[in-house]
N, C-alpha and C positions, 0 to 999 in steps of 0.2 A: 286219296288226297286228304290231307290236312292243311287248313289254315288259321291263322289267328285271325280273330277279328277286327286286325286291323282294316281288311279287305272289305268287311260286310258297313264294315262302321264309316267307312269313309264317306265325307259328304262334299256335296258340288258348293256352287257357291252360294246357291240358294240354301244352304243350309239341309237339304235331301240325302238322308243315308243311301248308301249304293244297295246295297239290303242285300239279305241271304236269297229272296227269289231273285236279283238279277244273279248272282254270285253262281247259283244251281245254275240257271239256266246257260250261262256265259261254257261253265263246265261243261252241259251236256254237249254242247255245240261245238265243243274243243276235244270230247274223251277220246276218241279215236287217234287223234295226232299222239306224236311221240313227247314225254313228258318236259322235253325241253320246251318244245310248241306253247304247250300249256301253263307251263310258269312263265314263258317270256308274256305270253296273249293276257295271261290276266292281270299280270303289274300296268301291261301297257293299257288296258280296256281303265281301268280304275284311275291311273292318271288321268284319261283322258275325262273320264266321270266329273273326279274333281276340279277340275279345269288350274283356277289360279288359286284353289285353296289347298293353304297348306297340310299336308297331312300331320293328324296330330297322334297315331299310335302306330307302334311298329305292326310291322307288316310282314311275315314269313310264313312260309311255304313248303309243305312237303308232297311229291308227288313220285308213286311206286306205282308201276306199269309193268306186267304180265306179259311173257309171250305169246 
């Protein structure tokens, strides 16, 4: 998986980056699903992060899964 850090950077409204250890952890708890799973779970986990603040850098995704 590859991401930009728009994911790791994004902050609630308290001002709290989502940060690379939830970002990892969020992953490992997801690797097993198929890679659609995993891009949809972690846009939505990080919205929900940031609640009503707005994101302020883009955000994209790449995710390559092995048979």
């Amino acid at each position: 998986m590859v991401a930009t850090d728009g994911f790791s950077e994004a902050r609630n409204v308290a001002g709290d980056f989502y940060g690379y250890e939830r970002l990892i952890k969020h992953i490992d708890n997801v690797a097993h699903k198929p890679a659609e799973f995993i891009v949809n779970s972690l846009f939505q986990i990080v919205e929900q992060f940031s609640g009503t603040n707005l994101q302020e850098d883009d955000q994209t995704l790449i995710v390559i899964k092995g048979e």
